[in-house]
C-alpha positions as a LaTeX table, in Angstrom:
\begin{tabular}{lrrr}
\hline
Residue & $x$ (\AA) & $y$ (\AA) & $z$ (\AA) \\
\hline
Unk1 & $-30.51$ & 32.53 & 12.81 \\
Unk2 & $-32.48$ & 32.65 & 15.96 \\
Unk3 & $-35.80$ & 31.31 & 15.71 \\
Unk4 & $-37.22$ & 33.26 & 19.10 \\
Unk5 & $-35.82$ & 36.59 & 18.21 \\
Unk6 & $-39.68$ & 37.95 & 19.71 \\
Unk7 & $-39.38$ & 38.81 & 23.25 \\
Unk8 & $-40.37$ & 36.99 & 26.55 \\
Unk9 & $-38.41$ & 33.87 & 25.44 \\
Unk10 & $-35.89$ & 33.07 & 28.62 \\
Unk11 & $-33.25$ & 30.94 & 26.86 \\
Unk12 & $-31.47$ & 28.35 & 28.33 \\
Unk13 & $-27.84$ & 26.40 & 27.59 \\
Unk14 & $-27.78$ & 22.86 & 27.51 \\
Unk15 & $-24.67$ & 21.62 & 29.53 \\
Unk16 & $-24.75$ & 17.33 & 28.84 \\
Unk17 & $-27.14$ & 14.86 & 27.83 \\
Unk18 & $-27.47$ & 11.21 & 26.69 \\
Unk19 & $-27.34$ & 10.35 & 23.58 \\
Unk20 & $-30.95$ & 8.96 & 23.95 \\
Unk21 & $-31.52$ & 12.95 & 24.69 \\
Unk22 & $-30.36$ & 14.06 & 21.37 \\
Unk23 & $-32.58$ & 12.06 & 19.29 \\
Unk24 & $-34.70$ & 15.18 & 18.03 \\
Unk25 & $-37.20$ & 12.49 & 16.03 \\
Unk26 & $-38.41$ & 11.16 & 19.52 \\
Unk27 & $-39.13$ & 14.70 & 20.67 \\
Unk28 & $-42.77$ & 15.80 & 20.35 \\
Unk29 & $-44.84$ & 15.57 & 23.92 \\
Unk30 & $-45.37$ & 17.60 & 27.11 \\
Unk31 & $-44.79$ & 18.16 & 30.49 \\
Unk32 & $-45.70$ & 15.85 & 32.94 \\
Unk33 & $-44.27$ & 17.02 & 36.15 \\
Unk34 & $-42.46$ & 20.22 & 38.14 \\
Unk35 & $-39.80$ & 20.55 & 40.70 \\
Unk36 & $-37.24$ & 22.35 & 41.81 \\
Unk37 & $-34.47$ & 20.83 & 40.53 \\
Unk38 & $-35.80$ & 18.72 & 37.70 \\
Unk39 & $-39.01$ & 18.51 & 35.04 \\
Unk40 & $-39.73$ & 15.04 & 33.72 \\
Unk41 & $-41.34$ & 15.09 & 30.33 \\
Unk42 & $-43.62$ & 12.44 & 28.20 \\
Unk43 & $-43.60$ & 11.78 & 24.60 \\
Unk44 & $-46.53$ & 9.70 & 23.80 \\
Unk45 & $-45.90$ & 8.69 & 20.47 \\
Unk46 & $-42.99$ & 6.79 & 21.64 \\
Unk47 & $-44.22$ & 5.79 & 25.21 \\
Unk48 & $-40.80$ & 7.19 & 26.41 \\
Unk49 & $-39.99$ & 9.77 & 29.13 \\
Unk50 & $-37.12$ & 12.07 & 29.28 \\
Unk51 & $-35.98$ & 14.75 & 32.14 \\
Unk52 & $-34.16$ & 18.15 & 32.31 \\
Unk53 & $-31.48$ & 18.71 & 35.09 \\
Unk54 & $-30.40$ & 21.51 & 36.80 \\
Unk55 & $-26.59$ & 22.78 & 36.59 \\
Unk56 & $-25.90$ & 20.75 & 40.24 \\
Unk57 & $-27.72$ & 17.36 & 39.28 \\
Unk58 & $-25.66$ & 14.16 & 38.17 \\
Unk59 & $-26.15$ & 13.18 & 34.47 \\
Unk60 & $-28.46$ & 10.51 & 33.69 \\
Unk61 & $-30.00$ & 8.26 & 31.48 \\
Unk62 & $-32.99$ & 9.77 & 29.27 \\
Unk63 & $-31.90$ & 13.22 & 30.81 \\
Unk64 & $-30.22$ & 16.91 & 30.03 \\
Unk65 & $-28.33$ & 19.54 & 32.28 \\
Unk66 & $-28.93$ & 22.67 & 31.85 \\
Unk67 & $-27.49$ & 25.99 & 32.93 \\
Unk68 & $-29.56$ & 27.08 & 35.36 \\
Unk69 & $-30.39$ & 26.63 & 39.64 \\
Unk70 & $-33.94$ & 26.30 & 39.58 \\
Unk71 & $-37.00$ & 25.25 & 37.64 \\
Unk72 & $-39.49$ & 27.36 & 39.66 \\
Unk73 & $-41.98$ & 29.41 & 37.90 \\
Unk74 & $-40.45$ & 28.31 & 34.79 \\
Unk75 & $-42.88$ & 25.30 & 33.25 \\
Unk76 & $-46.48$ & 23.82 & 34.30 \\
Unk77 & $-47.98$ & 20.41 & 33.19 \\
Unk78 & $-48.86$ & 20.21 & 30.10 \\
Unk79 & $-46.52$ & 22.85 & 28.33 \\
Unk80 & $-45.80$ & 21.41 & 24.96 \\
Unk81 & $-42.29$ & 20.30 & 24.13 \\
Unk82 & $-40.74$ & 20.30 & 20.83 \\
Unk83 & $-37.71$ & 20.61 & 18.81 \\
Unk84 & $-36.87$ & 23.26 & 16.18 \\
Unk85 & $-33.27$ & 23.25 & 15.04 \\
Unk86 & $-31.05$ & 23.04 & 17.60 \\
Unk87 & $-33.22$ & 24.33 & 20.58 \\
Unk88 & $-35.86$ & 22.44 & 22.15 \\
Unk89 & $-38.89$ & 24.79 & 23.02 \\
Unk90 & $-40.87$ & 24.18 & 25.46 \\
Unk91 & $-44.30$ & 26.00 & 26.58 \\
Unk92 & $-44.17$ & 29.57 & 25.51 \\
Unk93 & $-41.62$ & 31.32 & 27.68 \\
Unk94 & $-38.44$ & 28.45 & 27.72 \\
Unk95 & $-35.91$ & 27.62 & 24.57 \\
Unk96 & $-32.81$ & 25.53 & 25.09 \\
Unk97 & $-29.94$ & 25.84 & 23.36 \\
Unk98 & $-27.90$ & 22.65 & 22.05 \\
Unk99 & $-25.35$ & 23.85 & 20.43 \\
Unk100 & $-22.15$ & 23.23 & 23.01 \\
Unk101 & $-24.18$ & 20.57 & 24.55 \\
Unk102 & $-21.84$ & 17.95 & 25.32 \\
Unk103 & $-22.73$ & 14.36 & 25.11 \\
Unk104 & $-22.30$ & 11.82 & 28.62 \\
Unk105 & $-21.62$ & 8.63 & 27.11 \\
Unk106 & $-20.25$ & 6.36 & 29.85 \\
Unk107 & $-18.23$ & 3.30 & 29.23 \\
Unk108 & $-19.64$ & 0.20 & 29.98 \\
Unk109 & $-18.50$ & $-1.57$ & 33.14 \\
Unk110 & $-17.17$ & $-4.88$ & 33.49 \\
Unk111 & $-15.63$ & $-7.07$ & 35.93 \\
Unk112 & $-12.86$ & $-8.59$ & 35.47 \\
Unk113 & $-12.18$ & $-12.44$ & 36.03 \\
Unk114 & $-9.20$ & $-11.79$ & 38.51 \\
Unk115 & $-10.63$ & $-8.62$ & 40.38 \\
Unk116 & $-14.06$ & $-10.99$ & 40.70 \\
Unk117 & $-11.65$ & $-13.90$ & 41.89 \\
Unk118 & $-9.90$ & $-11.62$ & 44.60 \\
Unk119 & $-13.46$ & $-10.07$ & 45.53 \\
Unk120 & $-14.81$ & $-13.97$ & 46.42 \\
Unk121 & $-11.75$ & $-14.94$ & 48.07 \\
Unk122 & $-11.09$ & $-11.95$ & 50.34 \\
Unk123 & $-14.94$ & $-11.78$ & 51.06 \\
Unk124 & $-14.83$ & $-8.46$ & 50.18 \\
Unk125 & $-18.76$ & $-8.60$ & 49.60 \\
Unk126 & $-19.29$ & $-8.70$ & 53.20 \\
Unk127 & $-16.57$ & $-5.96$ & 53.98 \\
Unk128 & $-17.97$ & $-3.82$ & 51.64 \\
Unk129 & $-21.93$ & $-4.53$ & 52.53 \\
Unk130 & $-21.15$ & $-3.67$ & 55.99 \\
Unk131 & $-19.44$ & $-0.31$ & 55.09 \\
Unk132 & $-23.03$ & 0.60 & 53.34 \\
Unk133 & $-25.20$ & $-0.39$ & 55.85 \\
Unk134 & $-22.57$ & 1.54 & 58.43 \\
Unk135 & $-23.06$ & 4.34 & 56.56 \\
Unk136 & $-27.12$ & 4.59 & 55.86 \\
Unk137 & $-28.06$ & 6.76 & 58.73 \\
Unk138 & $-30.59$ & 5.04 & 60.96 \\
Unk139 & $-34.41$ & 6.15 & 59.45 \\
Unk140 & $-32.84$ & 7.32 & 56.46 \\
Unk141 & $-34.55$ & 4.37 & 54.64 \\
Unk142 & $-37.51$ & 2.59 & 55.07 \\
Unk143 & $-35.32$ & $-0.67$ & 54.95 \\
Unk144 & $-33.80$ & 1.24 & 58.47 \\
Unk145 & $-36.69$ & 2.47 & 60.00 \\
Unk146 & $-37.19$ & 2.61 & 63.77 \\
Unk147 & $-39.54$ & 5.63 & 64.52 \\
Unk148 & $-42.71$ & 5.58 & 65.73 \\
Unk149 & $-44.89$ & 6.00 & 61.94 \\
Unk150 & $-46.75$ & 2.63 & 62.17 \\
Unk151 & $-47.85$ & 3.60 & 58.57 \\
Unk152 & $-44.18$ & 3.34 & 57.68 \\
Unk153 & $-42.90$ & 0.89 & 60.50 \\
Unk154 & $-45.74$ & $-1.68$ & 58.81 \\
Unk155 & $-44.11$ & $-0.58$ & 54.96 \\
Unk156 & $-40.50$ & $-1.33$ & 56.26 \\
Unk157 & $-41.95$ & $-4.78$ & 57.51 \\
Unk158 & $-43.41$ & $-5.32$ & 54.03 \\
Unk159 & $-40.06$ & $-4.61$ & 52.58 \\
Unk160 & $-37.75$ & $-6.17$ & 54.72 \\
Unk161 & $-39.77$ & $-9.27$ & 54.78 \\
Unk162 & $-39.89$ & $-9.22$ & 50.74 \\
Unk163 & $-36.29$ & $-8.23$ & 50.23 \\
Unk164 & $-35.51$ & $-11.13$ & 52.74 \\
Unk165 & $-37.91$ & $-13.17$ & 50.31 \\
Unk166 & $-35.66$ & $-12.19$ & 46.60 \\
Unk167 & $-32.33$ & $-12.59$ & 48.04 \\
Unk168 & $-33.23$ & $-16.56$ & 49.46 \\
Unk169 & $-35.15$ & $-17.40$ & 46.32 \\
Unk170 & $-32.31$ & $-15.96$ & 44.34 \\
Unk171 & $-29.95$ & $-18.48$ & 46.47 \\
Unk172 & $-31.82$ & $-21.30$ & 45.90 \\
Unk173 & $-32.05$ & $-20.69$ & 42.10 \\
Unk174 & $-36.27$ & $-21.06$ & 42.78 \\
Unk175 & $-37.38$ & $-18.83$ & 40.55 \\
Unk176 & $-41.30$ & $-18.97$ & 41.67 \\
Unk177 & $-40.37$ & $-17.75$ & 45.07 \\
Unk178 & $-37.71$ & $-14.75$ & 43.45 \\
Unk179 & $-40.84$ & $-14.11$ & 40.84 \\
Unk180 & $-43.20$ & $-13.48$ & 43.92 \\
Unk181 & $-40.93$ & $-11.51$ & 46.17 \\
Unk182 & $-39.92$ & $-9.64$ & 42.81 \\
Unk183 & $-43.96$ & $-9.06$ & 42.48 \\
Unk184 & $-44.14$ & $-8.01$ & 46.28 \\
Unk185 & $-41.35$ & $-5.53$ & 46.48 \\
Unk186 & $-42.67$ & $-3.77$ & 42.58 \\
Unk187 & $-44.08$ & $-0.32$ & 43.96 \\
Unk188 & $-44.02$ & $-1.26$ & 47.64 \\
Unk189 & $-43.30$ & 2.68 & 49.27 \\
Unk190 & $-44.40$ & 5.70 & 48.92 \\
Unk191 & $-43.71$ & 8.36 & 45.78 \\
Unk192 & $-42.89$ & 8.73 & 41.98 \\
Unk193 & $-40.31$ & 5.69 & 42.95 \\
Unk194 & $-41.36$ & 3.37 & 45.80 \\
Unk195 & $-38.59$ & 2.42 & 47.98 \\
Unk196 & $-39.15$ & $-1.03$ & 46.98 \\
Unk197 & $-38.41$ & $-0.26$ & 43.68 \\
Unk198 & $-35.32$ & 1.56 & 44.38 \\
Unk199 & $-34.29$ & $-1.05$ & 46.01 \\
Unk200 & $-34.60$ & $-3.44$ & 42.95 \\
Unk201 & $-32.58$ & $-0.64$ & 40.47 \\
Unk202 & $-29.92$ & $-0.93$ & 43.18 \\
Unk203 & $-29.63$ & $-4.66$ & 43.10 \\
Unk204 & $-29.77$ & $-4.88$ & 39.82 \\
Unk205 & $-27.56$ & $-2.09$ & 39.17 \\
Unk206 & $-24.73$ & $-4.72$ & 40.78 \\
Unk207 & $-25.76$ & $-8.16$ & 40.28 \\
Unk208 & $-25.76$ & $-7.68$ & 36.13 \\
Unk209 & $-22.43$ & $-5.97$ & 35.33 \\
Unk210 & $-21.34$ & $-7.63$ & 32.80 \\
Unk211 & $-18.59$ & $-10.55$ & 34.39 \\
Unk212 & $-21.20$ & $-10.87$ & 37.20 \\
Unk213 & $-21.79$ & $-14.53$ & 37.58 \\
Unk214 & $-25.70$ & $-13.48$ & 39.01 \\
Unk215 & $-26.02$ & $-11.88$ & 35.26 \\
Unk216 & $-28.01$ & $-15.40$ & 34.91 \\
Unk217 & $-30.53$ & $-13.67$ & 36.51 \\
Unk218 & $-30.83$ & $-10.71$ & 34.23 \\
Unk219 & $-33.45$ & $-12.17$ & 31.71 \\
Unk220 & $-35.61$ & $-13.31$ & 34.69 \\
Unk221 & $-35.82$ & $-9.70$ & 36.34 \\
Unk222 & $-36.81$ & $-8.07$ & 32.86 \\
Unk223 & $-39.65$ & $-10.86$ & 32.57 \\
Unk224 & $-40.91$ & $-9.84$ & 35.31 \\
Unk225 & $-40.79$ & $-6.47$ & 35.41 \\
Unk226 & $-42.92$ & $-6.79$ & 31.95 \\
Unk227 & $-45.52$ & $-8.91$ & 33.52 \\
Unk228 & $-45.59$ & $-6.23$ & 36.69 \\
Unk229 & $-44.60$ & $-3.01$ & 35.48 \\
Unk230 & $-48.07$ & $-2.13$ & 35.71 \\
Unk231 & $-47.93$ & $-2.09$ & 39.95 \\
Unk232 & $-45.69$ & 1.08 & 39.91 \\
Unk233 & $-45.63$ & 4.39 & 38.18 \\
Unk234 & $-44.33$ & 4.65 & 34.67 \\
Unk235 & $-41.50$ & 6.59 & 35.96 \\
Unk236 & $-40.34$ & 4.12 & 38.10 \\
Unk237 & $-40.32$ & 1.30 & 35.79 \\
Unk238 & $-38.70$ & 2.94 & 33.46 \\
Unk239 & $-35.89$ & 3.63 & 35.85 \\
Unk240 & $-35.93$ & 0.27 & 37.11 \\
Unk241 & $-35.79$ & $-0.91$ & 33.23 \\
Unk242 & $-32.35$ & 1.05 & 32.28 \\
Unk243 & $-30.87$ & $-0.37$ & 35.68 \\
Unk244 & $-31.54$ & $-3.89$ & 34.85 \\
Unk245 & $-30.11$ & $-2.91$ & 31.63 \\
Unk246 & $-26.70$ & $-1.44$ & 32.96 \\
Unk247 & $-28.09$ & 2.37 & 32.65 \\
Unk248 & $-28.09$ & 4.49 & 35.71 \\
Unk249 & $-27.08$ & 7.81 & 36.92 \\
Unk250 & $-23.60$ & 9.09 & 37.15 \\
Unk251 & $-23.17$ & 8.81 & 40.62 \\
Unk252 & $-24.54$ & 5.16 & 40.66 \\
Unk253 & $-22.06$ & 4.78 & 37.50 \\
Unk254 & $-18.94$ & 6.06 & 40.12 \\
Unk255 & $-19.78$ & 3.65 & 42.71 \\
Unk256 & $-19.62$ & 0.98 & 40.93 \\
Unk257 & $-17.17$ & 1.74 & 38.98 \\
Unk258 & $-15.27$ & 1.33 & 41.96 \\
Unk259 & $-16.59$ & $-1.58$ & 43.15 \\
Unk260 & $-15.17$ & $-3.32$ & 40.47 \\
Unk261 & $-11.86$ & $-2.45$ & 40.86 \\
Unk262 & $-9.44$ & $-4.91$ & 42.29 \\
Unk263 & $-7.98$ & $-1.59$ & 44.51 \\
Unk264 & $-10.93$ & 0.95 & 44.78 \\
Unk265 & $-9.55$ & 2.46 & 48.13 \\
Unk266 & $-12.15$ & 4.54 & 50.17 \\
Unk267 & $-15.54$ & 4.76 & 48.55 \\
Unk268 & $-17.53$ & 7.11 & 50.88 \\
Unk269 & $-17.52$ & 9.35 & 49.31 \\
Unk270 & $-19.02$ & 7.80 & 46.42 \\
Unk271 & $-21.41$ & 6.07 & 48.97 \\
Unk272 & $-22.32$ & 9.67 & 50.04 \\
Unk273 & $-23.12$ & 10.82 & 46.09 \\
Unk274 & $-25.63$ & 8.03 & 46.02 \\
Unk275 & $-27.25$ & 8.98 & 49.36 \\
Unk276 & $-27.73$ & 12.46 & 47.85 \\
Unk277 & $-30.41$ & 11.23 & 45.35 \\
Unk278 & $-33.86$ & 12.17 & 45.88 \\
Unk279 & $-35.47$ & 11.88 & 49.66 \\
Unk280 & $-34.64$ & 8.27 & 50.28 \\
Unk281 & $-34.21$ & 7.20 & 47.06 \\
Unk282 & $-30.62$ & 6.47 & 47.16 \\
Unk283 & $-30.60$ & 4.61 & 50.71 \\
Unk284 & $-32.92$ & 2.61 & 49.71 \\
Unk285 & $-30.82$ & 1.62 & 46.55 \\
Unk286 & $-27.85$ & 1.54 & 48.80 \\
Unk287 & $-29.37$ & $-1.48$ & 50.63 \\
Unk288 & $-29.89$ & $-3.07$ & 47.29 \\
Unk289 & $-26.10$ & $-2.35$ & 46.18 \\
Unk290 & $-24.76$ & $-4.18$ & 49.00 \\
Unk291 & $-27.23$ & $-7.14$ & 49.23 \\
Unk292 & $-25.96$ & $-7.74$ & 45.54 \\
Unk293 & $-22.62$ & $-7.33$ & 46.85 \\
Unk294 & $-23.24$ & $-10.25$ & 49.33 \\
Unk295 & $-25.26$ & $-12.25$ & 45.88 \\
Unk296 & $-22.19$ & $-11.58$ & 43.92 \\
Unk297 & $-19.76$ & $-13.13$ & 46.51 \\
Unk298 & $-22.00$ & $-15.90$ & 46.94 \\
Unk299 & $-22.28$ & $-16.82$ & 43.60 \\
Unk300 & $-18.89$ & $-15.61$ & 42.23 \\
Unk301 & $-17.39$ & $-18.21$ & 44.96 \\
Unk302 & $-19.27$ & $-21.18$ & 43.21 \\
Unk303 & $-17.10$ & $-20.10$ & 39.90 \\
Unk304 & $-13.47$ & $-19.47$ & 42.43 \\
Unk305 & $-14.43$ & $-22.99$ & 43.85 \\
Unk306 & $-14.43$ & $-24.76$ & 40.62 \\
Unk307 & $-11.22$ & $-23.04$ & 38.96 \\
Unk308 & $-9.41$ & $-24.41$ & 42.35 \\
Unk309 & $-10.86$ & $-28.45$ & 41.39 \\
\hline
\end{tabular}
């Protein structure tokens, strides 16, 4: 039985989702913010934040595709957001149906000892690093900026001089300096997700697939972020959370996916997916993707060194 058989109720289908999504008992909050292609929504019993797609998005963590083009007109802050069978109702004109909703469960990732061992020895960190920054177009990212903003030519300072900071520290093991430069680059930018913080979903996105000898690092960057989370906008450090815990969006998930393959081929056009993601956004986690790449080679050749004595 339909539960909105009154009229004025535009009804939606739900394409994919999470399975963090389709947790109805988790469901009971708002709104929080509007856009074209996406509405993030808060449930404040639970402190946790979830998003609807549109048809053309990527699936995601926390996150649902629906069937439509456009939010616009549809929602407002502060609509109310609840389940009620199998449709989520939101505000008093939008129902979503779940009932062909399919679930996006990707498998985890993992690199294996012999593609890792090939990666360090062919130093294909640096090949592939290169390709990345060859492909970023210049201004693109704040970590490539050469215009004339000084408000932004002083923020790509910042964050050049901070990402310089992690990826030394990181090197050296010193894990007061990475703590700092981690602390410096937390909601350095501009937006709901500061390039410096896209920067750090990136790297981590790389360094702690599971197999990745920099995983050691993994425990440190969650510390962290719990002591700093507090610099950058929930939405961010949520995102920045999942990454450090191997959840990201699907065309992050293709990337790498490739990455870890002893013959990936031509990835631009995976590079390109990422690029596609917000305004910056993915740039600025490209440049964190391939300094990982360069962290991973680093440290994986420690571990090919030692198999050879």
């Amino acid at each position: 039985m339909n539960p909105f058989a009154s009229a004025g109720w535009q009804t939606f289908t739900a394409l994919s989702a999470d399975s963090q999504f389709l947790q109805p008992s988790v469901f009971s909050g708002r709104v929080e913010q509007c856009f074209d292609k996406a509405v993030n929504l808060v449930c404040p019993q639970g402190l946790q934040r979830f998003t609807l797609l549109s048809a053309g998005s990527d699936n995601a963590p926390n996150s649902c595709r629906l069937a439509l083009s456009t939010f616009a007109g549809l929602l407002q802050p502060g609509d109310p957001v609840y389940w009620q069978g199998n449709w989520l109702r939101i505000g008093q004109r939008m129902r979503i149906d779940f009932r062909t909703c399919q679930t996006w469960q990707p498998e985890k990732l993992c690199w294996k000892s012999e593609a890792l061992s090939a990666f360090c020895q062919q130093h294909q960190g640096e090949t592939l690093a290169t390709t990345i920054y060859q492909t970023i177009p210049q201004n693109a990212s704040l970590f490539h900026y050469c215009a004339d903003n000084i408000f932004y030519r002083q923020l790509a300072k910042q964050l050049t001089d901070a990402r310089g900071k992690l990826t030394d520290g990181l090197k050296r093991r010193d894990k007061s300096h990475s703590e700092a430069a981690f602390q410096q680059l937390l909601g350095l930018g501009i937006g709901l997700t500061p390039g410096g913080d896209d920067y750090l979903v990136g790297l981590s996105a790389i360094l702690f697939i599971n197999g990745n000898p920099c995983g050691r690092f993994q425990d440190d960057f969650s510390r962290w972020l719990n002591k700093y989370h507090q610099q950058t906008t929930p939405l961010s450090a949520l995102t920045l959370n999942q990454a450090i815990h191997q959840r990201y969006r699907e065309v992050i998930y293709l990337l790498i996916k490739k990455l870890t393959l002893e013959s990936r081929g031509d990835i631009q056009r995976e590079i390109q997916g990422v690029m596609k993601i917000g305004s910056s956004s993915g740039c600025d986690m490209l440049y964190g993707m391939a300094d990982a790449l360069l962290l991973t080679q680093y440290f994986g050749g420690e571990y090919v060194n030692q198999d050879r004595d």
